[in-house]
C-alpha positions in Angstrom: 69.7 4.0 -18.9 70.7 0.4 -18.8 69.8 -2.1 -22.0 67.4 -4.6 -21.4 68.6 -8.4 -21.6 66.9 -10.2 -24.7 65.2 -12.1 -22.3 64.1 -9.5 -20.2 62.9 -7.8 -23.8 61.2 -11.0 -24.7 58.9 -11.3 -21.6 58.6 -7.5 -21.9 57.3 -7.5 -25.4 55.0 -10.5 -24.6 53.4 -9.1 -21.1 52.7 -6.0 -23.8 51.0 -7.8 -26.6 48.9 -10.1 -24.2 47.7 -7.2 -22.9 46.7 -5.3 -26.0 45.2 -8.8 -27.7 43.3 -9.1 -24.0 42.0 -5.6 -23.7 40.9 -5.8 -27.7 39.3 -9.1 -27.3 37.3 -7.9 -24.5 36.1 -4.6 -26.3 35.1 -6.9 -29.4 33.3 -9.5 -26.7 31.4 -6.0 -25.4 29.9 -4.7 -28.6 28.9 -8.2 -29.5 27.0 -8.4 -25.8 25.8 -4.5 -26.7 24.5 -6.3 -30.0 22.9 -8.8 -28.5 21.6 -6.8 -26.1 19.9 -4.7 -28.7 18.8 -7.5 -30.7 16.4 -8.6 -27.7 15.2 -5.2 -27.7 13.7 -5.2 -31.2 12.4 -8.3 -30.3 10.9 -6.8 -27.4 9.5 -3.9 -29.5 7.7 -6.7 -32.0 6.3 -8.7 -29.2 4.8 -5.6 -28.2 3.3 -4.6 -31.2 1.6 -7.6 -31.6 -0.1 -7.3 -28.4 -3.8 -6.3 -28.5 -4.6 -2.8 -30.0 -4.6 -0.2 -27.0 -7.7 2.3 -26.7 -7.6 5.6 -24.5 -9.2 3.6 -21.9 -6.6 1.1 -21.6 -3.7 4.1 -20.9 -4.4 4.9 -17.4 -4.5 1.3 -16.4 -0.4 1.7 -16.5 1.2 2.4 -13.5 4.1 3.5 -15.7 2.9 5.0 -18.8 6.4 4.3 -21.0 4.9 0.4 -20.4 2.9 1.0 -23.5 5.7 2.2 -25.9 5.6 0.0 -29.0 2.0 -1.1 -28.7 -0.5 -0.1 -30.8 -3.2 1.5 -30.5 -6.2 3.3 -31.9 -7.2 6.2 -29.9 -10.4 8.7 -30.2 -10.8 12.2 -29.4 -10.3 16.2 -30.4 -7.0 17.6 -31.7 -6.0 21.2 -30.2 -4.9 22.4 -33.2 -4.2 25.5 -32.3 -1.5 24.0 -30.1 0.0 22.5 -32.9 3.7 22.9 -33.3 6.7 21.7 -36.4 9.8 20.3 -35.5 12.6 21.4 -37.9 15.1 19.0 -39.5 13.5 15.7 -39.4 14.0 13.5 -42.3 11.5 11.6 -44.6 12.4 9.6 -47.1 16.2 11.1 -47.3 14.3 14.7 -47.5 14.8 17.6 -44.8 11.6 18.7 -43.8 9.3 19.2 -40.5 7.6 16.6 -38.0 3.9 17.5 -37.3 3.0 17.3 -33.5 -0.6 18.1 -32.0 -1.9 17.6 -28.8 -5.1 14.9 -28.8 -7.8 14.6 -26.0 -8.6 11.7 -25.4 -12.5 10.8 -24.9 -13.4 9.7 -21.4 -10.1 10.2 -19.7 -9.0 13.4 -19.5 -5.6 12.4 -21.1 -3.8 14.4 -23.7 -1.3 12.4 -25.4 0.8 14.3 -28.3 0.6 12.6 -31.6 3.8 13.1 -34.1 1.0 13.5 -36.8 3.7 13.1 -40.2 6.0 15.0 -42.0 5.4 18.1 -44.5 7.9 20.1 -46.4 8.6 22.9 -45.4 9.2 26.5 -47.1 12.8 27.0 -47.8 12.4 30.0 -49.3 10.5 31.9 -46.3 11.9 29.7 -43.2 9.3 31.5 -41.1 6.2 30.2 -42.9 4.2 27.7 -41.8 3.4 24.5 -44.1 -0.3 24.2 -45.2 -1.9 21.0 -43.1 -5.6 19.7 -42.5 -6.7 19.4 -38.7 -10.0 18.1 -38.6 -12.2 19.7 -36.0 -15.0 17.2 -34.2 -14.1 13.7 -32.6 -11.3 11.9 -34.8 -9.9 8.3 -34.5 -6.3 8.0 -34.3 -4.2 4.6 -35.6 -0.6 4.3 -34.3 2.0 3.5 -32.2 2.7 4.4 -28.8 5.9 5.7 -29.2 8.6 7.5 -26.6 8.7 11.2 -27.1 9.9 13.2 -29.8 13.5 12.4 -30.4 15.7 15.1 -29.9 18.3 16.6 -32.0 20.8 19.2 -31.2 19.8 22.9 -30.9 21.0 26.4 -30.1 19.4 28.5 -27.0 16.1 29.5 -28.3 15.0 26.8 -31.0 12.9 25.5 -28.6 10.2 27.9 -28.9 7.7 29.0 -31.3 5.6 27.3 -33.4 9.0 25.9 -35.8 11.0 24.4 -33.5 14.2 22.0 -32.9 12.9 19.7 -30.3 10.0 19.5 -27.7 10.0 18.5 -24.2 6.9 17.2 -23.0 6.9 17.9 -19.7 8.4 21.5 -20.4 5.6 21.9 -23.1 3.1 20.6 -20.8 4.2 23.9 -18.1 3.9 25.7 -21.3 0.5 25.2 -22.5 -1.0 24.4 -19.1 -2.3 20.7 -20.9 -2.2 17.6 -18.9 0.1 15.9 -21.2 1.1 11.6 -20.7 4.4 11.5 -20.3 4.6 9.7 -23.9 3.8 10.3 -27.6 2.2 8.5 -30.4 3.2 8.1 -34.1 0.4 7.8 -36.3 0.6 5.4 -38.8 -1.3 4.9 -42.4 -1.5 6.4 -45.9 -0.8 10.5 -46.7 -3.4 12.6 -45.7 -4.4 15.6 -44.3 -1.0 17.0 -45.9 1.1 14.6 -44.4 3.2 11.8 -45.0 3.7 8.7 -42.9 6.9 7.0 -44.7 8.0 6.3 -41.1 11.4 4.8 -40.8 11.7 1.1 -39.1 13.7 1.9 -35.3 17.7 1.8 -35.9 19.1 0.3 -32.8 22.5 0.2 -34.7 23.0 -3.2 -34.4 25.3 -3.3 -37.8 27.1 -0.9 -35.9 28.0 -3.1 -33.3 29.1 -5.7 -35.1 31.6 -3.4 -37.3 33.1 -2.1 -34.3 33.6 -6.0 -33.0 34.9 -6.9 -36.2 37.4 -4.2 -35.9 38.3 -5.2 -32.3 39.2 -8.7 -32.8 40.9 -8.0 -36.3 43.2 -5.8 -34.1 43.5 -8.4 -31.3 44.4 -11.0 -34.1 46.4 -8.6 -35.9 48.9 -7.8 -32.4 49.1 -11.8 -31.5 49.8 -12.5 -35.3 52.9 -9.5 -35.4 53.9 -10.9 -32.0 54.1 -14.6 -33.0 56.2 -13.1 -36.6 58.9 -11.2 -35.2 59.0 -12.8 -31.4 58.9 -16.0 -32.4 58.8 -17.2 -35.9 62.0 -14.4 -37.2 64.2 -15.6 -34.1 63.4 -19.1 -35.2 64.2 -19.0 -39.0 67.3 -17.0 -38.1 68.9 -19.5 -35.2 67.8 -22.2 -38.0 70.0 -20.8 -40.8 72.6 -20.2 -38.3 72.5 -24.0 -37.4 72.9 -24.6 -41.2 76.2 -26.5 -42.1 78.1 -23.7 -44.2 78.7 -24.9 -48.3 82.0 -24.9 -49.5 82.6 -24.8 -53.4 
């Protein structure tokens, strides 16, 4: 294999670097756009929450029901509690435990919305138990936000059944109950009761995340152009200048 001229090399070793520096700059200019990106969606979400309170009369009115995610809303009707249902691993307050979820009726439309009610801890020492929580019978009023459904989590064949489970699908628990569920959820805010808690985490977009993966990008970018401009440039310089050095007799 033939030996590449030190010019040849140079331009070698450059078109190399250029493109690293380029190709990292641009992945540092994309998580900051994802960032920003991000940013105007929390300031999306808190425009919306301080839009007017929705009631169960207001939901119909959207054409596309995920339109009212983020807005708040107090809504009146009858839990079916017997159709409640726990979803395992959710964290509170840095503690394991299980998400609350029961359908609501809502009065005068014929809508059933679930609500993710709060969290409860559950029974480590008989998994299969069922935590201890108040449902009210009778017509209730609801405070919260309209919400996105249930996040899901990841989970084996199977844990999607049952009364515990992983995660819930609306429209798969809709087939399964035979309610008429909205196509979204709500997360009811205010104090402990009923055996709940409602310690509710703000949203993490992962912003910060963003930005440390940016920071990384362009330290690398700075880093390649700043080891190119050492040893390509600055080395061969020093050297060629201490060759041009008269030589000191004694």
């Amino acid at each position: 294999m033939a030996t590449l001229s030190p010019k040849v090399r140079f331009w070698v070793i450059a078109a190399a670097a250029l493109l690293v520096a380029a190709s990292t700059f641009s992945l540092g200019q994309w998580q900051l756009r994802r960032a920003a990106q991000k940013q105007a969606l929390l300031h999306a979400m808190d425009a919306q929450g301080n839009e007017s309170i929705l009631k169960a009369a207001d939901l119909p009115a959207f054409k596309n029901p995920l339109d009212a995610v983020h807005r708040r809303a107090t809504l009146k009707g009858l839990w079916r509690a017997e159709q409640t249902v726990f979803l395992d691993n959710r964290q509170m307050n840095d503690k394991a435990g299980l998400v609350a979820v029961t359908p609501l009726v809502l009065d005068g439309t014929g809508q059933i919305v679930l609500v993710q009610r709060g969290w409860v801890q559950r029974n480590f020492a008989d998994r299969t138990a069922l935590p201890i929580i108040q449902t009210p019978e009778g017509p209730v009023t609801v405070r919260g936000l309209m919400a996105p459904p249930p996040s899901k989590l990841y989970a084996f064949k199977g844990a999607d059944a049952g009364r515990v489970r992983q995660n819930i699908d609306i429209a798969e628990f809709s087939r399964e109950t035979g309610l008429p569920l909205i196509p979204i959820s709500m997360v009811q805010t205010g104090p402990a009761n009923e055996g709940l808690l409602r310690d509710w985490a703000a949203p993490n977009v992962g912003i910060d995340k963003h930005y440390g993966y940016a920071f990384q990008w362009f330290g690398m970018c700075t880093l390649v152009l700043g080891l190119y401009a050492w040893f390509q440039i600055i080395q061969p310089w020093r050297s060629k200048r201490k060759q041009a050095l008269p030589t000191l007799h004694t």
